[in-house]
C-alpha positions, -999 to +999 in steps of 0.1 A: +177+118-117+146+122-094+120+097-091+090+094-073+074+063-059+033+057-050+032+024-026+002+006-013+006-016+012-024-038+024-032-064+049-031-099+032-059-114+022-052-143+042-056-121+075-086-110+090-083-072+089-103-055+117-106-017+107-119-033+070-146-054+085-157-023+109-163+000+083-179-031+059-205-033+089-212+002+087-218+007+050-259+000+057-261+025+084-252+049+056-269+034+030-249+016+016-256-022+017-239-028-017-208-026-007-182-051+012-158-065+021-135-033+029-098-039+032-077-004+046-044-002+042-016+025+035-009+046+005+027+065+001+049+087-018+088+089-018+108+108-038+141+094-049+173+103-063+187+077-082+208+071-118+182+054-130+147+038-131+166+004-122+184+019-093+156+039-081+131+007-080+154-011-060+155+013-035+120+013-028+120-024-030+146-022+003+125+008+023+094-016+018+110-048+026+132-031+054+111-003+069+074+005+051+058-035+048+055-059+074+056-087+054+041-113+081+007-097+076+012-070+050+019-069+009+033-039-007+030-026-047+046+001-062+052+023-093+081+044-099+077+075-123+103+099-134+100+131-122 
């Protein structure tokens, strides 16, 4: 069966995140004072082949643990569809 996966991964919120807090400080200079504290992080898509849902999730639990997160300063969530 095919699978595909949608993974965010995001700076913890116990770390200061630089590129978040830049682009919080700019919001006025566009108009946009309402808005803050902006955390950026990653957004991806796998495809999978796997027997099923199971087998499939714990492959993209491995390619984040092993490869996609760095879990010293990073978190990862994911949902897996079939396809």
């Amino acid at each position: 069966m095919k699978f595909k996966a949608e993974i965010d991964v995001m700076p913890l919120k116990a770390l200061l995140d630089p590129q978040g807090k830049a682009v919080s400080s700019s919001m006025s200079n566009v108009g946009l004072s309402q808005i803050s504290n902006v955390r950026i992080g990653k957004h991806m898509t796998l495809e999978i082949e796997a027997s099923n849902m199971d087998d499939a999730k714990g492959l993209v639990d491995k390619a984040c643990k092993d490869m996609l997160c760095n879990q010293i300063m990073e978190e990862y969530h994911f949902t897996v569809t079939a396809f």
